[in-house]
N, C-alpha and C positions, 0 to 999 in steps of 0.2 A: 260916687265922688261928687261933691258938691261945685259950685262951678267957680270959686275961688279956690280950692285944690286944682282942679283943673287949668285953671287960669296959670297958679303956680307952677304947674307942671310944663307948658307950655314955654314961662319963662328959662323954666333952666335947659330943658332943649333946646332952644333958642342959644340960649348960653353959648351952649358947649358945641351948637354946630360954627359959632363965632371964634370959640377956641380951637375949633381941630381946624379951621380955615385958616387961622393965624401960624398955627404950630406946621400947619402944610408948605405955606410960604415962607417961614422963616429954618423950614429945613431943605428946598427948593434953594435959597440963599446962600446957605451952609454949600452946600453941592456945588454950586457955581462959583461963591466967591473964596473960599478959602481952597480951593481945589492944592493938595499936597500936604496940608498939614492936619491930617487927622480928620479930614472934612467926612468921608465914606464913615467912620466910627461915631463920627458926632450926629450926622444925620443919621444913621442907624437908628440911633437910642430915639432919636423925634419920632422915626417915622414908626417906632415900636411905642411909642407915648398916645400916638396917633388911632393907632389900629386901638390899642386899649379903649379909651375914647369914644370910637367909632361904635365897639360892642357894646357900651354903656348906654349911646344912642338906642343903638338897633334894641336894646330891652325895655330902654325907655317905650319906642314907639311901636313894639309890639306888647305892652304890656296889658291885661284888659281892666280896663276902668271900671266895667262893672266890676268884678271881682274883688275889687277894692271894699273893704264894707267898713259903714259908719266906724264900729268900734277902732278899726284898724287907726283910723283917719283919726277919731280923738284918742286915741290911745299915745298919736306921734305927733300932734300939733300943738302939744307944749315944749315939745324936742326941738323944736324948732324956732 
């Protein structure tokens, strides 16, 4: 994987660990300040948006780069 794939790879991890920190605390919120009206149900569905997320990381950051091969890489980077 060339080191602008890499680079972009990088980005969107970054990303998304920005997202599930966002979706943490705004379901953290949800918990505390609406407590009564549905708060337990709404934070649910975040903190299950959350976990999804999370495994999308975790294959991110176990995924092997070498194993990535040229063709794959220009086969998907007009997809892009």
């Amino acid at each position: 994987m060339d080191y602008f794939a890499r680079s972009e790879l990088a980005s969107i991890k970054s990303e998304l660990r920005s997202i599930i920190r966002e979706l943490e605390s705004i379901s953290n919120g949800v918990k505390n300040d609406f407590e009564g009206v549905g708060n337990d149900k709404c934070a649910s569905c975040i903190d299950s948006t959350v976990r999804n997320y999370r495994n999308v990381l975790n294959k991110l950051n176990n995924m092997d780069l070498n194993a990535v091969t040229e063709q794959f890489a220009r086969m998907h980077e007009n997809q892009g």
